[in-house]
Structures are given as structure tokens and as C-alpha cells.
KEKE-3310 file (N, C-alpha, C; in steps of 0.2 Angstrom, whole numbers, plus 5000, padded with zeros to 4 digits):
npx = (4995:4984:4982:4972:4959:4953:4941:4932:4919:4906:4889:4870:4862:4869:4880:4886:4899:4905:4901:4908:4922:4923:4922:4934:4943:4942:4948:4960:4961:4961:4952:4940:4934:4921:4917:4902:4898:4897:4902:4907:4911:4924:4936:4947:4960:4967:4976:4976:4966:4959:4951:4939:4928:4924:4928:4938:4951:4963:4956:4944:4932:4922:4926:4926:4941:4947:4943:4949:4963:4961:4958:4959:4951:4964:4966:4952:4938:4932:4929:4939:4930:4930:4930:4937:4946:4955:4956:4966:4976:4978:4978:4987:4990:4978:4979:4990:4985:4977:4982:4986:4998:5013:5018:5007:5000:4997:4991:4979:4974:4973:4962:4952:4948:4944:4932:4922:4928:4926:4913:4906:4913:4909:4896:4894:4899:4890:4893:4889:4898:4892:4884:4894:4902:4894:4893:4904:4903:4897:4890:4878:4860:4849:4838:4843:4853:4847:4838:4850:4855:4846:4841:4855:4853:4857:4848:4847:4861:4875:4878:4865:4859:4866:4861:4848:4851:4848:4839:4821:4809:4797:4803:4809:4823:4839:4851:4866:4866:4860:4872:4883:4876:4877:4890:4893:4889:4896:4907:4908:4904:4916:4927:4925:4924:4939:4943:4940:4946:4962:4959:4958:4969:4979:4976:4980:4993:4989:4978:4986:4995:4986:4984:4994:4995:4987:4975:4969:4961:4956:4951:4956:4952:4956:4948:4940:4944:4943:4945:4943:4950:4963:4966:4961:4971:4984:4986:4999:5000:5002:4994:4986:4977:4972:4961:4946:4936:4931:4933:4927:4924:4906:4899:4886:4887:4891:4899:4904:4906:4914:4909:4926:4930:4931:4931:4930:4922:4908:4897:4896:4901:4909:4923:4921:4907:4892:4886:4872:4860:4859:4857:4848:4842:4840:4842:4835:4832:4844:4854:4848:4852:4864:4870:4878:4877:4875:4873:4868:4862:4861:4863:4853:4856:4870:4882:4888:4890:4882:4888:4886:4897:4915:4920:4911:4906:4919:4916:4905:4913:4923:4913:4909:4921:4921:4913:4907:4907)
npy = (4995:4985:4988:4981:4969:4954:4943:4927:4919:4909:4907:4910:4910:4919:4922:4927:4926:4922:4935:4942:4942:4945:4959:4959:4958:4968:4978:4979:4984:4995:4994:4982:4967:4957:4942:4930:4912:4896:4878:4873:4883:4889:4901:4901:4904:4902:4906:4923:4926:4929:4915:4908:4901:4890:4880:4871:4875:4882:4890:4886:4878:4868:4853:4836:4835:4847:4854:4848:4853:4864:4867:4873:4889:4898:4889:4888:4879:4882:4879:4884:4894:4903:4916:4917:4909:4919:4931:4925:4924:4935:4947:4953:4964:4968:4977:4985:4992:4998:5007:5004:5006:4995:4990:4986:4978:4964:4966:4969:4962:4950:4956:4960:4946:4940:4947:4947:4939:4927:4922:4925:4913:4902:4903:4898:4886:4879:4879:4878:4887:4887:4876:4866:4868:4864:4850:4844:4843:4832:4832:4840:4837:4833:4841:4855:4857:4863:4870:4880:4883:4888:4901:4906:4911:4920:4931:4939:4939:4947:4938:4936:4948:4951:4937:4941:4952:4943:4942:4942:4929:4934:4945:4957:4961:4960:4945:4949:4961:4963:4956:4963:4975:4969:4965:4978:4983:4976:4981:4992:4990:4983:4992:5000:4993:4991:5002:5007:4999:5003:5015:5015:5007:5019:5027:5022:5025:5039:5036:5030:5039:5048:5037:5038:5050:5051:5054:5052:5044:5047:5046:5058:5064:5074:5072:5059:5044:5027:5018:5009:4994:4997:5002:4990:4982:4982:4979:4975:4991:4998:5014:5013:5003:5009:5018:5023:5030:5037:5054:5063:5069:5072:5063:5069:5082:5092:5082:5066:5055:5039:5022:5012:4996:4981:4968:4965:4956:4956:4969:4976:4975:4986:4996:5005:5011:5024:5033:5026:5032:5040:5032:5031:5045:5061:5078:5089:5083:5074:5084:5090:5078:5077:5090:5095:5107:5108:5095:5081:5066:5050:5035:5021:5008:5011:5013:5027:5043:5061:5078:5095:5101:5102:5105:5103:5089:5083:5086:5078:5064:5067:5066:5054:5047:5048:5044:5031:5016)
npz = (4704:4692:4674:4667:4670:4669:4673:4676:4683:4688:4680:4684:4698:4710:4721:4741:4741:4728:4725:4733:4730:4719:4719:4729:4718:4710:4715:4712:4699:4686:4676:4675:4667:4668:4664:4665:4668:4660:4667:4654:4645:4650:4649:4634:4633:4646:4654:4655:4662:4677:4687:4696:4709:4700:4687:4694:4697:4708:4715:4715:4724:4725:4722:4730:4730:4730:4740:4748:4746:4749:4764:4780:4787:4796:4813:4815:4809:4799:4782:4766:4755:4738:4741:4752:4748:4737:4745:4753:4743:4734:4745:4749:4736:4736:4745:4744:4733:4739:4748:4759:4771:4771:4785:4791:4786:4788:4801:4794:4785:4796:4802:4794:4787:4800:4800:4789:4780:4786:4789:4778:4769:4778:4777:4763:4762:4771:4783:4802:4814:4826:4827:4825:4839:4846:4844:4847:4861:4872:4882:4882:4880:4867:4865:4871:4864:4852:4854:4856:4847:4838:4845:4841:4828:4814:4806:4795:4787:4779:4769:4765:4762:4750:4743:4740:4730:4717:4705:4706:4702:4694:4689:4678:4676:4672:4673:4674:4674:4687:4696:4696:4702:4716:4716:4716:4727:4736:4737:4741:4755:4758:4755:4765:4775:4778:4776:4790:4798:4793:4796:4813:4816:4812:4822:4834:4839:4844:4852:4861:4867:4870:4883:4890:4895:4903:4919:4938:4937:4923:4906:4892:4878:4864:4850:4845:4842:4838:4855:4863:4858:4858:4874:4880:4875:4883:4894:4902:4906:4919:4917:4909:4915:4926:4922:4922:4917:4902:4892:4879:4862:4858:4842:4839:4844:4859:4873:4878:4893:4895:4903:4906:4903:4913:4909:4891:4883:4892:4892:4905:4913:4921:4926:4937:4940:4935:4947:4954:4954:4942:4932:4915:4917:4910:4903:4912:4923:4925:4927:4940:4949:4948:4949:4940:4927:4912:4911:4899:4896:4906:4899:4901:4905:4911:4903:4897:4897:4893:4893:4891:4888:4888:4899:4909:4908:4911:4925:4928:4927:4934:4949:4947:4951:4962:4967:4977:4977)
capx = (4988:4984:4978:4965:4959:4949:4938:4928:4914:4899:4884:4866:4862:4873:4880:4890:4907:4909:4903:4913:4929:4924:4923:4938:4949:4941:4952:4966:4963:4959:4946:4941:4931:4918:4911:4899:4897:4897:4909:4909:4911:4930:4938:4951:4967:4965:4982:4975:4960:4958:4945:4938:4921:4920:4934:4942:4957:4966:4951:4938:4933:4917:4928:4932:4949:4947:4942:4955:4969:4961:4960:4954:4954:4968:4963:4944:4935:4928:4930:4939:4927:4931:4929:4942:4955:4953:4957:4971:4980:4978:4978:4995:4990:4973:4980:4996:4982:4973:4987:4988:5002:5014:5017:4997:4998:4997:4983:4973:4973:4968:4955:4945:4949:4939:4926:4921:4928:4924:4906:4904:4915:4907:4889:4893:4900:4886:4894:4887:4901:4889:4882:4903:4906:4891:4895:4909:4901:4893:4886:4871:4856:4849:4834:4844:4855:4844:4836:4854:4854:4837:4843:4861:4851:4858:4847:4848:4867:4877:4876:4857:4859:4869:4860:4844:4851:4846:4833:4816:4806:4792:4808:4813:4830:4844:4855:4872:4865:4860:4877:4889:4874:4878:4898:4896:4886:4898:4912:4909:4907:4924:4930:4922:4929:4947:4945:4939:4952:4967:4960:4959:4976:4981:4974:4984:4996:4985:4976:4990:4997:4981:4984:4998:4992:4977:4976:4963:4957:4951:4958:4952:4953:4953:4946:4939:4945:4940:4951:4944:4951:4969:4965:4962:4976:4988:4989:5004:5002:4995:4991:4978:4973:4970:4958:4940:4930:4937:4931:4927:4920:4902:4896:4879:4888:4893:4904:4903:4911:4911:4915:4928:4927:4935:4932:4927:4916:4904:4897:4891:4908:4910:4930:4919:4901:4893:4881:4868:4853:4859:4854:4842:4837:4839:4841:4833:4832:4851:4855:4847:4855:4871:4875:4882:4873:4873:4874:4862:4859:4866:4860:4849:4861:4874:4888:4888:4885:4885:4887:4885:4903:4921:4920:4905:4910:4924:4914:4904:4919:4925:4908:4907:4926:4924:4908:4910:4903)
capy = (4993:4983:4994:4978:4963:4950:4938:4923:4914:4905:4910:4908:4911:4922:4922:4932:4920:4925:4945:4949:4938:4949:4966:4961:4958:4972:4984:4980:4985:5001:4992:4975:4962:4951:4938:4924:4907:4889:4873:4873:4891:4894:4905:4896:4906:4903:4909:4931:4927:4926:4911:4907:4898:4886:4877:4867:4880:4882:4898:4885:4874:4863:4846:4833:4837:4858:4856:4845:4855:4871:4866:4878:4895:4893:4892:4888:4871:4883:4878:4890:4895:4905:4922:4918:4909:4927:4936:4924:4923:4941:4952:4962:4966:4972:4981:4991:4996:5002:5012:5002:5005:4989:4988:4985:4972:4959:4964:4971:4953:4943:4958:4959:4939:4938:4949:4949:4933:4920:4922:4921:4906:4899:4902:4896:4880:4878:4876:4883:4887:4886:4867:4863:4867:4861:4846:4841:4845:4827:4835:4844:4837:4837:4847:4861:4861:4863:4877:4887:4885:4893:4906:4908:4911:4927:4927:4944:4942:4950:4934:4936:4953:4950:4934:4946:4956:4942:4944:4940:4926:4938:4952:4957:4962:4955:4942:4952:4970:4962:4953:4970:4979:4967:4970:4986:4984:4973:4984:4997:4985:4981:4997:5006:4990:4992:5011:5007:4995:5006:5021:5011:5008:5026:5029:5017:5031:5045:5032:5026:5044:5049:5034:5041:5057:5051:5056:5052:5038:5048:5048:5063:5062:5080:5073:5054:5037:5020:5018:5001:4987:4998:5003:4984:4977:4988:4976:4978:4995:5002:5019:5010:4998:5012:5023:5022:5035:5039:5059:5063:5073:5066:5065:5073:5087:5092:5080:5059:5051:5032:5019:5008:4986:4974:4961:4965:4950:4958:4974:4980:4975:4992:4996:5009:5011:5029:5032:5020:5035:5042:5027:5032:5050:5064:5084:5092:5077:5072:5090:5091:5075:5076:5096:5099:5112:5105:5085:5080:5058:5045:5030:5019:5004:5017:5013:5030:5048:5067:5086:5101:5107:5098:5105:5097:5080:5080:5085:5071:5061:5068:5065:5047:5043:5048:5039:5023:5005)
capz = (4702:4685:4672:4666:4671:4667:4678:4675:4685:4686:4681:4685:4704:4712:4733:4742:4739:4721:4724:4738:4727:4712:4721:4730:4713:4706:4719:4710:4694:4685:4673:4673:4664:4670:4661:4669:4661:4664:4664:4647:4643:4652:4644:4631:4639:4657:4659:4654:4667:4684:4686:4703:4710:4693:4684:4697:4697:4713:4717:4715:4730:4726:4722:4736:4730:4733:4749:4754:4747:4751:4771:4783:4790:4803:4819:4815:4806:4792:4774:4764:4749:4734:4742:4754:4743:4734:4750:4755:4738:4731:4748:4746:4730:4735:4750:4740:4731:4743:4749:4764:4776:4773:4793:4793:4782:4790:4804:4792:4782:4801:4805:4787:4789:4803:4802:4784:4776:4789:4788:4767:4767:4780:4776:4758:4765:4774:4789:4808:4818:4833:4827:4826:4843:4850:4843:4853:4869:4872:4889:4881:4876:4860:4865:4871:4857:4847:4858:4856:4838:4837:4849:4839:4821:4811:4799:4791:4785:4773:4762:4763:4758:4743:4739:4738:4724:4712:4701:4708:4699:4692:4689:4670:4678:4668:4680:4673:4678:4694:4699:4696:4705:4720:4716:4717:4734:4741:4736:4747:4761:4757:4757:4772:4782:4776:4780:4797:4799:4794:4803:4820:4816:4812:4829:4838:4843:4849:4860:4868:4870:4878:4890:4894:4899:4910:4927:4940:4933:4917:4900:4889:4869:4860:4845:4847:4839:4843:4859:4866:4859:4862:4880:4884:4874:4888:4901:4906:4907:4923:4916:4906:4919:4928:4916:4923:4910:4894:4890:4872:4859:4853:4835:4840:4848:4867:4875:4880:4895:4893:4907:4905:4906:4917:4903:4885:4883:4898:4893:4911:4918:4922:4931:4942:4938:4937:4952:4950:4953:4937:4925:4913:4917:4906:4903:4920:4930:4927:4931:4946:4953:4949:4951:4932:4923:4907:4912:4894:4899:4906:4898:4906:4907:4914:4900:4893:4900:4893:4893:4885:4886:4889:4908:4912:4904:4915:4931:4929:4928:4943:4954:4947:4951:4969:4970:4982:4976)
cpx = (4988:4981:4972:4965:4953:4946:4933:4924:4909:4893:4877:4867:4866:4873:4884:4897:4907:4908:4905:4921:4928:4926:4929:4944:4946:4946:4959:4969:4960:4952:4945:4936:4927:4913:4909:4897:4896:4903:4912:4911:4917:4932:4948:4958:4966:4971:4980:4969:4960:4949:4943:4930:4919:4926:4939:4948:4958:4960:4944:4938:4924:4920:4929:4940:4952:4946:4948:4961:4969:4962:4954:4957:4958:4965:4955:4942:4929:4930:4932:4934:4929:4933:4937:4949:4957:4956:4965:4979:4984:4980:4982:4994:4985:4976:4986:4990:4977:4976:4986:4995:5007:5015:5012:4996:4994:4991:4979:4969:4970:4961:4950:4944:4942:4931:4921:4921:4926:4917:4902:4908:4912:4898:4889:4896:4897:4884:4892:4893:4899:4887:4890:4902:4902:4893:4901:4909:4894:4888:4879:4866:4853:4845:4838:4851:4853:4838:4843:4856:4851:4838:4850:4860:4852:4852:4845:4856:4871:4877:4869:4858:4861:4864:4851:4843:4849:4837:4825:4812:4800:4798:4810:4824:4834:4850:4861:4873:4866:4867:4880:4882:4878:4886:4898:4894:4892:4907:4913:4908:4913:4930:4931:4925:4935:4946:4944:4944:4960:4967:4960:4968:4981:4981:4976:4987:4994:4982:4981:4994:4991:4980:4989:4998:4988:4979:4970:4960:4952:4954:4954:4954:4950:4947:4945:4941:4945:4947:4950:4948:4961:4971:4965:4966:4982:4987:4993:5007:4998:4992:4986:4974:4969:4965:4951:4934:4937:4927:4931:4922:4914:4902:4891:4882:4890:4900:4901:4909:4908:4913:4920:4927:4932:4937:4924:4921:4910:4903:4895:4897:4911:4918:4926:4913:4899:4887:4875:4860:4855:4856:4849:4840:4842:4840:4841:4835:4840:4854:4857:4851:4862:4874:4879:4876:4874:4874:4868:4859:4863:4861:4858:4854:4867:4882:4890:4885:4886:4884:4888:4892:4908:4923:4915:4906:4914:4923:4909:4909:4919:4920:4908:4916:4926:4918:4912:4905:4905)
cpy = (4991:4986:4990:4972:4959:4945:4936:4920:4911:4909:4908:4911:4913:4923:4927:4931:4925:4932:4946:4947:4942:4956:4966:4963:4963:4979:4983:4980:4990:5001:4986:4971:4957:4947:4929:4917:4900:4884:4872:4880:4894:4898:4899:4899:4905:4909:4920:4932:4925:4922:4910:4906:4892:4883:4871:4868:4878:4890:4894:4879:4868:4855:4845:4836:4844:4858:4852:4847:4863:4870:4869:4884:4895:4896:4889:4880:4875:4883:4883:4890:4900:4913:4923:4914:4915:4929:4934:4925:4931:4948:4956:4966:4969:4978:4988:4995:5003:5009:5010:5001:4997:4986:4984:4982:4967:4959:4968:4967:4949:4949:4957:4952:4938:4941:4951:4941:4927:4918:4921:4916:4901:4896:4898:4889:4875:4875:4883:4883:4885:4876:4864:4862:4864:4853:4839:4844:4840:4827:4836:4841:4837:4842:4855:4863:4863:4872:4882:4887:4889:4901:4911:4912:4918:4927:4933:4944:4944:4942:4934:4943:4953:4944:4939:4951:4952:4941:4940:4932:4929:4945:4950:4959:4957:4953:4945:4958:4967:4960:4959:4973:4977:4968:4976:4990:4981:4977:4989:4995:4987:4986:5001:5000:4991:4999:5010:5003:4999:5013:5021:5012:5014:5030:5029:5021:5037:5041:5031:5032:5049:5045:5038:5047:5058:5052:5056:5048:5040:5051:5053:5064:5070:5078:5064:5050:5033:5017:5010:4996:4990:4999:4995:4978:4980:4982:4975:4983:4998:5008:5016:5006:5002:5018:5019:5024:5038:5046:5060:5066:5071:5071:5070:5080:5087:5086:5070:5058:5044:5028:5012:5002:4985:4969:4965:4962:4953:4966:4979:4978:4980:4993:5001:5012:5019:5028:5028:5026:5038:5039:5033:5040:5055:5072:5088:5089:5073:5079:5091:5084:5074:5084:5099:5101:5110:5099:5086:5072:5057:5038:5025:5011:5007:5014:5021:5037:5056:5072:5088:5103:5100:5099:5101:5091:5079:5081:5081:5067:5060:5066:5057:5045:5042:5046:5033:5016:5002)
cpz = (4694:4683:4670:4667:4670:4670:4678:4684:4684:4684:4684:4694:4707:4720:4733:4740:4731:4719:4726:4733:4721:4714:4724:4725:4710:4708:4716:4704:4690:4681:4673:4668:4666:4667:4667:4665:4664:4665:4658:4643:4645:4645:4640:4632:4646:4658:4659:4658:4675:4686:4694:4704:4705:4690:4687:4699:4704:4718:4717:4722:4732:4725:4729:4735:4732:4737:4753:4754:4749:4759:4775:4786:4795:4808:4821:4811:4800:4785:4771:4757:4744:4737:4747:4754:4739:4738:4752:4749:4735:4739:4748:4741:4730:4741:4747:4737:4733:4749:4758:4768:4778:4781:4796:4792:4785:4796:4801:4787:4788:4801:4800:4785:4794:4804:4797:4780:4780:4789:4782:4767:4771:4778:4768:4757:4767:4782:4795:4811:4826:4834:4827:4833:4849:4849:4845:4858:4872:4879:4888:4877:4871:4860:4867:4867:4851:4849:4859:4850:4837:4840:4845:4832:4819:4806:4794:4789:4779:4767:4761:4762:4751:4739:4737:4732:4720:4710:4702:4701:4694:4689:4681:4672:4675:4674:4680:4677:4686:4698:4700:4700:4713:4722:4717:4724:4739:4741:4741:4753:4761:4758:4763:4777:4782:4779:4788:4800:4803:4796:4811:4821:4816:4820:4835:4843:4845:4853:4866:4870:4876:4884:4895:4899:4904:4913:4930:4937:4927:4913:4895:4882:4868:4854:4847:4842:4843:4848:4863:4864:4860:4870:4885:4882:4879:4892:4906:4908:4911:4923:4911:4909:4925:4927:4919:4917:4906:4890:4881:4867:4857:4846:4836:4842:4855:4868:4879:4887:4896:4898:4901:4908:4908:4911:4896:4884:4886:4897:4897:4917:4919:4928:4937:4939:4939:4942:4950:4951:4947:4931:4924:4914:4911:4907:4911:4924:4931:4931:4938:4951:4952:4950:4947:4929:4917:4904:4904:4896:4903:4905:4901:4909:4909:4911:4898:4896:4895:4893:4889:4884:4889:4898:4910:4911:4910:4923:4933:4930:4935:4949:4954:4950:4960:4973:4973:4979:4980)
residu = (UNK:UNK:UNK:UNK:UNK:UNK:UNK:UNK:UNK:UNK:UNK:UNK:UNK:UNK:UNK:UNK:UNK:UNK:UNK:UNK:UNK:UNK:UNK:UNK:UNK:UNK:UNK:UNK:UNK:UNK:UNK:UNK:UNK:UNK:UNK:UNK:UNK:UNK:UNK:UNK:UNK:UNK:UNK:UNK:UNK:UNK:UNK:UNK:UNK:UNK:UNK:UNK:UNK:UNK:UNK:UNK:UNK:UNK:UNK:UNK:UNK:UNK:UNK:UNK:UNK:UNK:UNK:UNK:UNK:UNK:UNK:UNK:UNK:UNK:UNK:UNK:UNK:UNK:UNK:UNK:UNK:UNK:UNK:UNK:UNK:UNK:UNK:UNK:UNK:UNK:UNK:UNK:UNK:UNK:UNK:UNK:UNK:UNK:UNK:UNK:UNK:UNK:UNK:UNK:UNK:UNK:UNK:UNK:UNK:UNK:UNK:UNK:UNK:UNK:UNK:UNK:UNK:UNK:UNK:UNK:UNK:UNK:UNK:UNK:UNK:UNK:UNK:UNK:UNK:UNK:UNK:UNK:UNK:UNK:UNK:UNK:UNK:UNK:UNK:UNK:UNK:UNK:UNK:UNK:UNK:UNK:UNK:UNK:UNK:UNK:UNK:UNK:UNK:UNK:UNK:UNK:UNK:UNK:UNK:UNK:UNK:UNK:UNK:UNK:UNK:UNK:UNK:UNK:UNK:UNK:UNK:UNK:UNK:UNK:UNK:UNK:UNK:UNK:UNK:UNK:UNK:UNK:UNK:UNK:UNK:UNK:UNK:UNK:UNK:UNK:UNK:UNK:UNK:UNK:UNK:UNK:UNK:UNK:UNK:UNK:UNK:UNK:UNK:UNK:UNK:UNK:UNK:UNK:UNK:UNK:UNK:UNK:UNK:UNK:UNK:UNK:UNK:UNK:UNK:UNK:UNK:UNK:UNK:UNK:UNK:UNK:UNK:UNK:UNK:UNK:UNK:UNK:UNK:UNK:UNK:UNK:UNK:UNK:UNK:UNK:UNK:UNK:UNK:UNK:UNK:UNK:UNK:UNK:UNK:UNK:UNK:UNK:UNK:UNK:UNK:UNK:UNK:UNK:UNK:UNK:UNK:UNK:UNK:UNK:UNK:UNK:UNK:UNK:UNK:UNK:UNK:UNK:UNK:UNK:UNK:UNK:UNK:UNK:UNK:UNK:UNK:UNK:UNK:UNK:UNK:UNK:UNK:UNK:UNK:UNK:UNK:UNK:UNK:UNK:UNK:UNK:UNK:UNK:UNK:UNK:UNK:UNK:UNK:UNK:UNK:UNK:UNK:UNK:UNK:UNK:UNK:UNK:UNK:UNK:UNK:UNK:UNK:UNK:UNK:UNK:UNK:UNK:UNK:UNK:UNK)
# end
């Protein structure tokens, strides 16, 4: 980690693009320096600054010429913007810091890639991913492309959260405090997805050691970590193709069994549904229909069911397995 650093950008009106690029770089250095300014205002060593959003640098991406030699995010038709020449340029450097597991590296760059930077570089690009792809599908109407526009509209996103930090029109708030307020909001984003990232991954191998041990079409987690997206990356493995309910300790207390999916995409594509008189009921009235003495729900869309103890958990299991669909 750099013990100090110094980082310019633009001032005036503040996006997500140059807080989440400022809080990124600021993870990989003990103190930094952030001054804000205009075209005329670089700083007259570029070489002791990390400049980015303003300048025309290889970090800045408003010219015809930055967008040309910037490209795109591979894979996609999204313009890279400031935040994620930032992410692509500096990553190893933020990740060692972050005492990231070099093995990880690399999908811990595509998943914070996808589920973080493509959304600030694109929204400050101004481009729709959904109007892209409608747009080469000469099939549909314009009325109803325009009715799944309407229908597609995030419109509380993290760059409207961030662009909120700044200073109201009526607001004494000084535009500097406000920026670093916003860096310092969007930093613990940044952090809490990075932990979520490389604790998934930490997980990796107790998920797939729990696969291994299922029996009965039911796989049982002492202690729970996020076990979806490794239970349906297994395809070649018929002990995980085989895993109906996945048992599990809840947050709230007692014990969760969850069904498992056919297909991701499809939250109700259930591998074996639980009885369908159980949706929705609760307390007494699950009790009473299923024969476990401490059944608590089963939720009404019947992804999710559970009890009070780790036995009962898994005699629901047991009832719903030997249920017939």
C-alpha cells in the first residue's frame, strides 16, 4: 500500500464515475490528497498525481479520441468511463491492498466488473443497455419498445444516489465536504461488495464439500454460505444435480430449508416443489398440515420454508422429498 497519494479531478457537479474512481484509489493508500479543479487548474506535475475524469489523460474519457482508444467493456457495447479505466488500470493494486487472495484475483475484477462498474460507466455515458439491444431487434414496434423501456426504468440507482449527495440549490453545504461525504459513502459500497465477493469465494469449499455429503436429495450446511451460484455451477456433478432442499441455519434463528432451481433465471423453477397446501401458511396452521411440531412458514410463493430446530428442518425436507408432483 502507498503510504500517500494525490488525486485530481474536475470540480463542480459531482457523479458516481469520479466518487466511485476516487474511493476506489483511495484503497490504496494510507493518506491521500484530493484536490478538485478545472482544465485550467491541472496540477503542474501530472507525473506525482493520479489525474482522471479531466485532462484528457489516458483516465479521462470525454474526447472523441478517449472513447476511441478507451473501447468497450469486453463483451458488452458499454463505453468505458473514468470509474472503470480506474478499476481496469489500478485493480491488483486495490485488491493486494485489500488482502485479496491472488487466486481470486482475477474473478473478483470480472464480478465487481459486472455488478458495480458497468452500471456507473454506463449510466455516465449515457447509454441504455436495454435501448442497445432493443435496437437491433427490427421485429418490434416502436410502441412496444418504448413500453419495455418504461417497464425496464431503474430509476433509484446507485449513481442517483451518489449524484444526491451534492449540495442542493438552497444548501450552504460546501461542494468539497459534500464530494468526500459521497467518497466516503461510496467507499463502503466498494468494500462491503469486495467482502461479499471474496467471502463467496472463501465459501467455495465448504459448499462443494456439503455437496458432496448430501444424501436424499438434501444437502445440509452447519453454518450457511451463499451456496447458489456453486451448487448450479456443478453440472457435471450429479451429486449436486441431485440436491432438491438445501437445510440451513437462519439469521433470524431456527433453521431454513430452501428449494433448489432447474434454471437460475426462473425463480419458481423449483427441482421439486414443496407441497403446494403448504404455500403461504404459518405457525399453527403449517404445523398442523405438515406433522412437524415446530414447522415456523412456508412462504407463500413456496421457495423457502422453516423450523424451530435442525430436526424439524430436515423433516420437512423429508415430507416434501417424498411428496409426488
Amino acid at each position: 500500500m502507498r503510504t500517500e497519494l494525490k488525486l485530481f479531478t474536475h470540480d463542480g457537479l459531482f457523479h458516481a464515475d469520479e466518487v466511485f474512481a476516487t474511493a476506489l484509489l483511495s484503497l490504496m493508500s494510507e493518506q491521500i490528497q484530493v484536490v478538485r479543479g478545472g482544465d485550467n487548474e491541472l496540477p503542474e506535475d501530472p507525473e506525482n498525481w493520479i489525474i482522471y475524469d479531466i485532462g484528457g489523460g489516458e483516465l479521462d474519457h470525454h474526447s472523441p479520441e478517449n472513447k476511441a482508444a478507451n473501447g468497450f467493456h469486453p463483451g458488452t457495447a458499454i463505453p468505458y468511463a473514468s470509474c472503470g479505466l480506474v478499476w481496469r488500470k489500478y485493480y491488483q493494486e486495490i485488491l493486494e491492498a485489500e488482502n485479496c487472495p491472488e487466486e481470486y484475483m482475477d474473478i473478483v475484477y470480472q464480478r465487481f466488473e459486472n455488478s458495480v462498474i458497468l452500471g456507473i460507466d454506463a449510466e455516465d455515458n449515457g447509454f441504455n443497455p436495454v435501448a442497445d439491444a432493443l435496437s437491433a431487434m427490427p421485429g418490434i414496434r416502436d410502441e412496444q419498445k418504448q413500453e419495455i423501456l418504461f417497464q425496464a426504468r431503474t430509476g433509484f440507482t446507485v449513481s442517483q444516489v451518489i449524484k444526491d449527495f451534492n449540495p442542493t440549490w438552497n444548501s450552504d453545504l460546501n461542494h468539497y465536504d459534500a464530494f468526500m461525504d459521497a467518497v466516503s459513502y461510496a467507499k463502503d459500497i466498494i468494500l462491503n461488495r469486495l467482502d461479499s465477493i471474496i467471502s463467496s469465494l472463501d465459501g467455495r469449499d465448504y459448499v462443494l464439500r456439503c455437496i458432496d455429503y448430501s444424501a436424499n436429495h438434501i444437502m445440509i450446511m452447519d453454518q450457511f454460505a451463499p451456496w447458489e451460484g456453486v451448487l448450479y455451477s456443478q453440472s457435471r456433478n450429479p451429486k449436486a444435480g441431485d440436491i432438491w432442499y438445501v437445510v440451513s441455519p437462519a439469521l433470524r434463528g431456527g433453521w431454513n430449508i430452501q428449494c433448489a432451481l432447474e434454471d437460475m433465471a426462473d425463480r419458481t423453477s423449483y427441482r421439486h416443489p414443496f407441497p403446494r397446501e403448504w404455500y403461504g401458511l404459518r405457525g399453527e396452521a403449517l404445523q398442523e398440515a405438515s406433522g412437524v411440531p415446530s414447522a415456523i412458514f412456508c412462504h407463500v410463493s413456496g421457495f423457502l420454508a422453516g423450523a424451530g430446530s435442525e430436526t424439524d428442518a430436515l423433516q420437512l425436507a423429508a415430507i416434501a422429498v417424498k411428496q409426488q408432483n
